[in-house]
Backbone as ProteinMPNN parsed JSONL, in Angstrom:
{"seq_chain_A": "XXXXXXXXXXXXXXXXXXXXXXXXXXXXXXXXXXXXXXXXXXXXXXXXXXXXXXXXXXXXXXXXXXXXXXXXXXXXXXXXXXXXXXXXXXXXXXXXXXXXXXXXXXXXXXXXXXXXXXXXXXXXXXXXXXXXXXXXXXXXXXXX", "coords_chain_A": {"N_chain_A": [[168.292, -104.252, 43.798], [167.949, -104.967, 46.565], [165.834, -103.26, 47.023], [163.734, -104.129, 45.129], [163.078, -106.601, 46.791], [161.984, -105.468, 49.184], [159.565, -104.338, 48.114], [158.406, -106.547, 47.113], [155.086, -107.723, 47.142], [154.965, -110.298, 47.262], [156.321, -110.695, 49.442], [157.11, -108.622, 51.374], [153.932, -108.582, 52.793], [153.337, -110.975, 53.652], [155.604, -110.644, 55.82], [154.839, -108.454, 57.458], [152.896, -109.119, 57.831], [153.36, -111.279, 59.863], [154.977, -110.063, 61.295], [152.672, -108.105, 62.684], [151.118, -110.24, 63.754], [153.095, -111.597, 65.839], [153.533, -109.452, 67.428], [151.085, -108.813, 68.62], [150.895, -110.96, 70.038], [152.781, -110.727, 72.24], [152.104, -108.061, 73.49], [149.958, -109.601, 74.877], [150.848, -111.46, 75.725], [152.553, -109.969, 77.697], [150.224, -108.656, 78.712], [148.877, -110.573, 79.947], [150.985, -111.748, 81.897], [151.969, -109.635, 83.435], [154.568, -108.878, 82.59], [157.471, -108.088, 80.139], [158.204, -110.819, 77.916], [160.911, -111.341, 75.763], [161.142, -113.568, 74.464], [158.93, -114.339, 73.072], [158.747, -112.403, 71.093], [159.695, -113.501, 69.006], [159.039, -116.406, 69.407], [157.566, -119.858, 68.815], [154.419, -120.899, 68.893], [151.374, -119.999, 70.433], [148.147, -118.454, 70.285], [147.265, -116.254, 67.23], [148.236, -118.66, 64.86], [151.213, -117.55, 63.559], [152.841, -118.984, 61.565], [150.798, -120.321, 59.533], [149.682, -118.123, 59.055], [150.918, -116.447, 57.643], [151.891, -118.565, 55.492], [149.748, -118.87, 54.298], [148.476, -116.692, 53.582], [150.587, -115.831, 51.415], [149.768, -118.119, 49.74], [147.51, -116.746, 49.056], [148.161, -114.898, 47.796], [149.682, -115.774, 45.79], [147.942, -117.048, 44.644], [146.234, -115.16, 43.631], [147.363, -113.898, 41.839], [148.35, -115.28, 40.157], [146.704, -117.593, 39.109], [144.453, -119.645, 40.275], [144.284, -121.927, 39.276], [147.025, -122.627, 38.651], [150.443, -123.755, 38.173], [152.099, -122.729, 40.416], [150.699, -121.877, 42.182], [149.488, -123.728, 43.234], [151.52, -125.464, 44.556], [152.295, -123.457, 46.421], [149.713, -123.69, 47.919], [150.573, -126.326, 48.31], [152.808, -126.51, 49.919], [152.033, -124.993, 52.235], [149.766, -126.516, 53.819], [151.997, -128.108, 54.606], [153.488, -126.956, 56.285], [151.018, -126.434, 58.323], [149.863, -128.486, 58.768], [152.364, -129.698, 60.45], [152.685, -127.583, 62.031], [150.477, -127.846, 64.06], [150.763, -131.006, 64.097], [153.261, -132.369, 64.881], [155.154, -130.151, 65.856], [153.476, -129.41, 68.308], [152.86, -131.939, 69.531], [155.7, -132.124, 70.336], [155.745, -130.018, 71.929], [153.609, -130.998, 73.764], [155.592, -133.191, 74.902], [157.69, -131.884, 76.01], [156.902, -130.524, 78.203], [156.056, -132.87, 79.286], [158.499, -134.239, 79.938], [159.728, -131.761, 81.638], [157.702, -131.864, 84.121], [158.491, -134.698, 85.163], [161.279, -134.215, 85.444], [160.875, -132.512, 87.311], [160.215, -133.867, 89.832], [159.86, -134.859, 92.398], [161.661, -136.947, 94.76], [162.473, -138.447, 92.488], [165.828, -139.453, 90.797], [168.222, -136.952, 90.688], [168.406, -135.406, 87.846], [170.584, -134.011, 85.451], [170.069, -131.211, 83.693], [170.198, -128.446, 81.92], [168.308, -126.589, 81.786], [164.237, -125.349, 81.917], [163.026, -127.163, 79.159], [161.409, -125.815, 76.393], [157.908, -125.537, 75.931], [156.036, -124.56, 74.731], [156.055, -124.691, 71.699], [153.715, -125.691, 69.28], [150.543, -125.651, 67.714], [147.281, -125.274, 69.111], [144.766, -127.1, 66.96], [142.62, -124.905, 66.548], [143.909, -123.191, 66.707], [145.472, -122.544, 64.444], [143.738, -122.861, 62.088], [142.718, -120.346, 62.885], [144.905, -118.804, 62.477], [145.316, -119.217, 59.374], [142.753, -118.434, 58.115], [142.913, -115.669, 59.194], [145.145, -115.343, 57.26], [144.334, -115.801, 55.015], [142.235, -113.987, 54.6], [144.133, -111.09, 55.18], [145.662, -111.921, 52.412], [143.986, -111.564, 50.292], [143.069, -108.739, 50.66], [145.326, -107.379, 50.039]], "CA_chain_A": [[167.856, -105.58, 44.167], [166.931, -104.727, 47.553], [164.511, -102.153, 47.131], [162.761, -105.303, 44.661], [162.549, -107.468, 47.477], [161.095, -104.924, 50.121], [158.64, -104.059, 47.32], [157.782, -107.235, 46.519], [154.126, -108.035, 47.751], [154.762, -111.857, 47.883], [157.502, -110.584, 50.357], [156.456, -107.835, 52.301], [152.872, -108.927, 52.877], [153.724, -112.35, 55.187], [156.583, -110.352, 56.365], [154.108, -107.72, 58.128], [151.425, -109.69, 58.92], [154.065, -111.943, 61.23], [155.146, -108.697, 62.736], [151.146, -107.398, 63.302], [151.033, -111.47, 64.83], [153.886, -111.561, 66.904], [153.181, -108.119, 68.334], [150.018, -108.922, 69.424], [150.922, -112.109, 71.028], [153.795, -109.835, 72.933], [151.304, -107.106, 74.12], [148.719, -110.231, 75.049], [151.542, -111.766, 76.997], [152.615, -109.089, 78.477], [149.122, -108.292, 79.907], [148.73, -111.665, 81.067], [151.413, -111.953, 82.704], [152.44, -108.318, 83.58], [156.144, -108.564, 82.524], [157.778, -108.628, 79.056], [158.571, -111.552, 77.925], [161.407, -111.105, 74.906], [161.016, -114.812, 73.909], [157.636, -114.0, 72.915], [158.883, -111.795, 70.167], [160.64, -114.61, 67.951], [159.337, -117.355, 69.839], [156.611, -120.188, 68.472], [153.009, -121.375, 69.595], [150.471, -119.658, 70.838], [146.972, -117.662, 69.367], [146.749, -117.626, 66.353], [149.335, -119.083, 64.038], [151.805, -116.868, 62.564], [153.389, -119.423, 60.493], [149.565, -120.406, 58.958], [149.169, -117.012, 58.259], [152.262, -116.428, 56.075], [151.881, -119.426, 54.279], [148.126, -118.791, 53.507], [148.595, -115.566, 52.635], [151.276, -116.081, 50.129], [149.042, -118.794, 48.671], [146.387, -116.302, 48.239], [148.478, -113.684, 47.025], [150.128, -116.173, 44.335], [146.562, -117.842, 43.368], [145.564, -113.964, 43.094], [148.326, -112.668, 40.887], [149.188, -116.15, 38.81], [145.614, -117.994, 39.246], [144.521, -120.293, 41.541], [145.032, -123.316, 38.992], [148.051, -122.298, 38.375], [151.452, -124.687, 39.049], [152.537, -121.801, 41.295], [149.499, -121.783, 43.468], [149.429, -125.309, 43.456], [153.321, -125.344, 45.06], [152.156, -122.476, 47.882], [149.115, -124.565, 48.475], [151.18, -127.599, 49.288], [153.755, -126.294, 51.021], [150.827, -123.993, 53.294], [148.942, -127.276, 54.236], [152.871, -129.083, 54.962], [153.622, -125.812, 57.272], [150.311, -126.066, 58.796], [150.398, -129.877, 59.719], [153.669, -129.38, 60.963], [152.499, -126.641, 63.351], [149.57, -128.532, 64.969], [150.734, -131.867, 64.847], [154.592, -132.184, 65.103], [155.495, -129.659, 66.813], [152.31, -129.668, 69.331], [153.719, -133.109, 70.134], [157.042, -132.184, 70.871], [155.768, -129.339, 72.893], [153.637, -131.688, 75.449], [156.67, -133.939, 75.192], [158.441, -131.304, 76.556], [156.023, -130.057, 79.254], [156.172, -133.979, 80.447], [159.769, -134.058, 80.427], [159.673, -130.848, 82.46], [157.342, -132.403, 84.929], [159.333, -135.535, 85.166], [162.753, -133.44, 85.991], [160.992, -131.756, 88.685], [159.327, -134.588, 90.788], [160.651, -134.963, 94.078], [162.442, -138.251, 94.733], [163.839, -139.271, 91.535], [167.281, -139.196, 91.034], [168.754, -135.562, 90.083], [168.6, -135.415, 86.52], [170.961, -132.695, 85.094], [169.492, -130.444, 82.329], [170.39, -126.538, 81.227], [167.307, -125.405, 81.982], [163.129, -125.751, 81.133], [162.443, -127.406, 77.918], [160.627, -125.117, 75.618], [156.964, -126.52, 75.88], [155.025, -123.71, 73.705], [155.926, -124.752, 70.34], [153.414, -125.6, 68.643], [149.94, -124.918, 68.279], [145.906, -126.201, 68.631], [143.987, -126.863, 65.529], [141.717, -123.646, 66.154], [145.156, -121.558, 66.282], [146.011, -122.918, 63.073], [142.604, -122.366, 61.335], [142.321, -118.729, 62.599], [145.87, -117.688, 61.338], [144.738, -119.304, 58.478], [141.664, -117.229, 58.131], [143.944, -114.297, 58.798], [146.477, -114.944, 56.46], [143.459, -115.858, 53.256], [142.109, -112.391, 54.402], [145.292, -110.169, 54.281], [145.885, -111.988, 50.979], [142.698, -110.986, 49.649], [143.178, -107.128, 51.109], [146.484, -106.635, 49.436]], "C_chain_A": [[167.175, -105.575, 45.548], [165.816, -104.052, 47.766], [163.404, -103.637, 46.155], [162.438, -106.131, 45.952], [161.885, -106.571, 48.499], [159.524, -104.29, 49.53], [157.566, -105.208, 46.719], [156.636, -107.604, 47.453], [153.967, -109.381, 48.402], [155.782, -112.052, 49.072], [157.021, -109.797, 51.948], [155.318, -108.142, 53.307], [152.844, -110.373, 54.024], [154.736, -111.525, 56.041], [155.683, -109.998, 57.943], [153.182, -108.183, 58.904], [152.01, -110.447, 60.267], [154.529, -111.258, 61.878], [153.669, -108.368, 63.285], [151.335, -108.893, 64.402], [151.298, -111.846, 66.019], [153.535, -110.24, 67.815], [152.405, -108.158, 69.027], [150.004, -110.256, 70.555], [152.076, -111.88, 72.139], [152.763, -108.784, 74.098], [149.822, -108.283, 74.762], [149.483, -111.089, 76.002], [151.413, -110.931, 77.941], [151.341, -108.893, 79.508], [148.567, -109.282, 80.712], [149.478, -112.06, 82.166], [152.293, -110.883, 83.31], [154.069, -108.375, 83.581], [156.259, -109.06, 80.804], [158.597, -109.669, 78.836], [159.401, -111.598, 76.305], [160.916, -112.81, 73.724], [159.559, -115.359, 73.31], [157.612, -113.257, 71.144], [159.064, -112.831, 68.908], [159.746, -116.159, 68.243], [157.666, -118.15, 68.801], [155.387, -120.465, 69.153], [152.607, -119.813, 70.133], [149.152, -118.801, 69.634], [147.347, -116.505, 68.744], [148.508, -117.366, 65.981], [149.687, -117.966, 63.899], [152.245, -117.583, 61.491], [151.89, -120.128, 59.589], [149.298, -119.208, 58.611], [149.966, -116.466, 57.358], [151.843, -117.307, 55.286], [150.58, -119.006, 53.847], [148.071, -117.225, 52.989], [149.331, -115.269, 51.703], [150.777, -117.187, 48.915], [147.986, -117.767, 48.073], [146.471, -114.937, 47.831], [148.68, -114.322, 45.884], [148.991, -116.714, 43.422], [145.832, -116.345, 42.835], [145.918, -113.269, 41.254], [148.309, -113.817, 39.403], [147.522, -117.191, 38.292], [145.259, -119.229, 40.267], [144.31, -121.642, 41.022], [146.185, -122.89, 37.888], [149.477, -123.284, 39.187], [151.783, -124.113, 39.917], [152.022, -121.845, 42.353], [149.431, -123.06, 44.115], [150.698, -125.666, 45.074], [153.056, -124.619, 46.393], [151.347, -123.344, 48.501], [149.538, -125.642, 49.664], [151.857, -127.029, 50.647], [152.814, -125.283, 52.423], [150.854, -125.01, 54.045], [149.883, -128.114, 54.969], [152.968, -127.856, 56.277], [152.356, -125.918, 58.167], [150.07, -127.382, 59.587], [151.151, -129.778, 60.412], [153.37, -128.749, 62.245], [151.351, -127.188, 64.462], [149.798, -129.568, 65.087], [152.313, -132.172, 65.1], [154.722, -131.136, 66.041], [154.617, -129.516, 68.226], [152.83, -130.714, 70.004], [155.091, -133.198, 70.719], [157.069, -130.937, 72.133], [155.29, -129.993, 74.415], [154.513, -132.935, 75.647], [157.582, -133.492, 76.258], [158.447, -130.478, 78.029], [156.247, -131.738, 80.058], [157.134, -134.309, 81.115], [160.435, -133.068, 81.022], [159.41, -131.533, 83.748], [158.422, -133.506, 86.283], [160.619, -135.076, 85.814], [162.161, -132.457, 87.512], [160.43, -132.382, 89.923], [160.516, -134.607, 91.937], [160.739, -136.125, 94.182], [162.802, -139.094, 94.142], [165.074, -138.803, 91.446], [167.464, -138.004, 90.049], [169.036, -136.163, 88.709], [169.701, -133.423, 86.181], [170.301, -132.111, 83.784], [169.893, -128.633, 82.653], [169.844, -125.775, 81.905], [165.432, -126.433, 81.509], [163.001, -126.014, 79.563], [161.538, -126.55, 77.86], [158.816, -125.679, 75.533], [155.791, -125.541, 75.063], [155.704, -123.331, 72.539], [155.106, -124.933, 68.928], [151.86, -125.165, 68.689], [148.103, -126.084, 67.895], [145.638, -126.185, 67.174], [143.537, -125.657, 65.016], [143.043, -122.657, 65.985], [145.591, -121.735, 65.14], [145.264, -122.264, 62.321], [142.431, -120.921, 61.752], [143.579, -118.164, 62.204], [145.544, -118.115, 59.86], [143.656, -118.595, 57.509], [142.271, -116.078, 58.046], [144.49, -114.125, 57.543], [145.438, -115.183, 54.941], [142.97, -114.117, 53.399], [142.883, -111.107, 54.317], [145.376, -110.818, 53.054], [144.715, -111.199, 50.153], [142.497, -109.052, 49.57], [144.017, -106.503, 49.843], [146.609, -106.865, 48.234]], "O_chain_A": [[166.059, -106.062, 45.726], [164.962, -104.287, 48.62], [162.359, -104.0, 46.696], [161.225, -106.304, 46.076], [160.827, -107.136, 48.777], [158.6, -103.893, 50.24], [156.482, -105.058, 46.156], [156.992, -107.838, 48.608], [153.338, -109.715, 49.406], [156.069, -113.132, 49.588], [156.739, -110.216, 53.071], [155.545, -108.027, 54.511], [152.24, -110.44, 55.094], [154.638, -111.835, 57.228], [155.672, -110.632, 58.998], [152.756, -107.93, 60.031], [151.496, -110.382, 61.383], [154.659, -111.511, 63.075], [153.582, -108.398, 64.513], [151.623, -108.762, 65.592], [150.581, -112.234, 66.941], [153.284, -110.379, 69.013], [152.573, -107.679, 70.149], [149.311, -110.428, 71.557], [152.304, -112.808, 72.915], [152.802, -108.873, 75.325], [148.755, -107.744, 75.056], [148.92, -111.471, 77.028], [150.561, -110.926, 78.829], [151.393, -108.95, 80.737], [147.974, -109.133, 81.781], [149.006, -112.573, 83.181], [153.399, -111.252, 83.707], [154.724, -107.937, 84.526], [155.586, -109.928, 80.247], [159.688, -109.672, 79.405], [158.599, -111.902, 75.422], [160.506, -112.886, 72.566], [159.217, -116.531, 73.153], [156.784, -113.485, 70.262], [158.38, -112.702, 67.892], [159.785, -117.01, 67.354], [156.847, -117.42, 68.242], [155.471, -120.115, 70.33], [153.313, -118.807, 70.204], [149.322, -118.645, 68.425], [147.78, -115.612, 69.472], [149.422, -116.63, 66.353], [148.831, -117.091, 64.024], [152.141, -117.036, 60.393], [152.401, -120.593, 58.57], [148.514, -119.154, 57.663], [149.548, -116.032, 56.284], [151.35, -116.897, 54.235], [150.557, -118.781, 52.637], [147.543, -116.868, 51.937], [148.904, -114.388, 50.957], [151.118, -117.232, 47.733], [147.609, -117.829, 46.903], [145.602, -114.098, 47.592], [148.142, -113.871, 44.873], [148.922, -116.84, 42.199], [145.056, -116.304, 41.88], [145.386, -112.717, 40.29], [148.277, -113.534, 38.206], [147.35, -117.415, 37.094], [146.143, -119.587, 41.045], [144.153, -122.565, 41.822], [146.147, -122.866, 36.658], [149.557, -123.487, 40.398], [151.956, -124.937, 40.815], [152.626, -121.858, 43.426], [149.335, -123.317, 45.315], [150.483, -126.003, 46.239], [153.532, -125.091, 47.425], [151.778, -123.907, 49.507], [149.278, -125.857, 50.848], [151.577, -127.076, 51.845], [153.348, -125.091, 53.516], [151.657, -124.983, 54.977], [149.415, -128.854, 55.835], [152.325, -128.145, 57.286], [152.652, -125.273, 59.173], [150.068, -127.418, 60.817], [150.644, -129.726, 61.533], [153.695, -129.214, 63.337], [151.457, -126.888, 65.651], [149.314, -129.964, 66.147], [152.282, -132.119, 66.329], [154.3, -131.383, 67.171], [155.278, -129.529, 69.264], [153.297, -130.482, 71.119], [155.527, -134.113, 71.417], [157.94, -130.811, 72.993], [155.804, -129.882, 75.528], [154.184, -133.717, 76.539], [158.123, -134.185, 77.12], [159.363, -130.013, 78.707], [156.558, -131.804, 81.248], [157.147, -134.614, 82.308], [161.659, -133.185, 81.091], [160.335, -131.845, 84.498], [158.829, -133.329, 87.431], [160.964, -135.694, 86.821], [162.819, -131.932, 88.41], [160.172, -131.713, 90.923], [161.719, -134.372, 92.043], [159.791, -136.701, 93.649], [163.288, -140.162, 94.515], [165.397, -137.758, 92.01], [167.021, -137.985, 88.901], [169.721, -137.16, 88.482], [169.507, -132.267, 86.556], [170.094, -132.895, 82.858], [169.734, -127.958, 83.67], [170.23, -124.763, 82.49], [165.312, -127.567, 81.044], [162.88, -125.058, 78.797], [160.818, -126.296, 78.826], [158.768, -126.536, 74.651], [154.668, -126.01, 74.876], [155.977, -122.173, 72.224], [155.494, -124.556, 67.823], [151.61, -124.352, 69.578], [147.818, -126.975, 67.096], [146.162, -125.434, 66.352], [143.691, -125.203, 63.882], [143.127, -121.638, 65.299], [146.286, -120.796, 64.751], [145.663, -121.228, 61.79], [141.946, -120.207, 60.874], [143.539, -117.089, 61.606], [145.52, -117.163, 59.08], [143.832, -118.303, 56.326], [142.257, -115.423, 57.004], [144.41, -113.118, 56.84], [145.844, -114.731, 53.87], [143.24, -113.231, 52.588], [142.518, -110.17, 53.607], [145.025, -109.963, 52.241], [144.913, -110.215, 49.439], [141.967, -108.356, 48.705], [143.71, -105.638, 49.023], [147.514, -106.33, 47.594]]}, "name": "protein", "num_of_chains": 1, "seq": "XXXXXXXXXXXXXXXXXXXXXXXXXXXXXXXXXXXXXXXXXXXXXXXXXXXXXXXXXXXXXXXXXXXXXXXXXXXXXXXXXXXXXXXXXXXXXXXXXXXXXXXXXXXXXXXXXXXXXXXXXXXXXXXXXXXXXXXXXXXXXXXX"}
C-alpha cells in the first residue's frame, strides 16, 4: 500500500514540485537575506505559489489520465480555482491584516499591548504569484 501511494503520479508529482518550490524560495531567501530562515521551508506566501501549483498540476494530470470533461477533472478544477482564490484573496488579506496589526503593536505611545510575538504577515500571495505557480503546476502536469 505504501509503495502504491509513493508511485502514484497523482501523488508524487504535486508532492515534488512543492519540494522543487519551497526549496527555491529557501535558497532565494536565504540569498536575500544572508541567513537561513527554517520557516521558509514549511512556511506560506511568497514567489510563486506552491499551493497553485499542486492543485493545477493534479488537475492536469487527472484531465490527462481521465479526460478533461471528465467528473474527475471537473472536481480538481474546482477545488484548484477554490485553493487559488483562497491564496490571493483570503489569506493575502489576513496577511496585511497582520502586517497592520504588527505596526499598530509597535507605535510608540499607545498603551503596551501584550502579544507572543510578530504576527505572521507572509501568508498569502499576489495575483501574479498565483498565476505563475499556476503556469508551473499546468506545465509539470503536462511533462509527467
Amino acid at each position: 500500500m505504501i509503495t502504491d501511494i509513493f508511485t502514484n503520479k497523482f501523488v508524487y508529482v504535486p508532492l515534488l514540485l512543492w519540494f522543487c518550490i519551497q526549496t527555491i524560495k529557501v535558497i532565494t531567501d536565504l540569498i536575500k537575506n544572508k541567513k537561513f530562515n527554517f520557516k521558509r521551508v514549511f512556511g506560506a506566501g511568497g514567489m510563486p505559489s506552491s499551493h497553485s501549483a499542486i492543485v493545477t498540476s493534479l488537475a492536469t494530470l487527472i484531465g490527462k489520465e481521465y479526460g478533461f470533461g471528465s467528473g474527475i477533472f471537473a472536481i480538481s478544477l474546482i477545488f484548484a480555482f477554490v485553493v487559488m482564490y483562497d491564496a490571493a484573496g483570503v489569506r493575502r488579506a489576513a496577511g496585511k491584516q497582520a502586517a497592520l496589526l504588527n505596526k499598530l503593536i509597535e507605535t510608540p505611545g499607545l498603551k503596551p499591548l501584550e502579544v507572543q510575538g510578530k504576527l505572521v504577515e507572509v501568508l498569502g500571495h499576489t495575483p501574479f504569484q498565483v498565476i505563475v505557480g499556476a503556469v508551473i503546476g499546468i506545465i509539470a502536469g503536462f511533462i509527467f
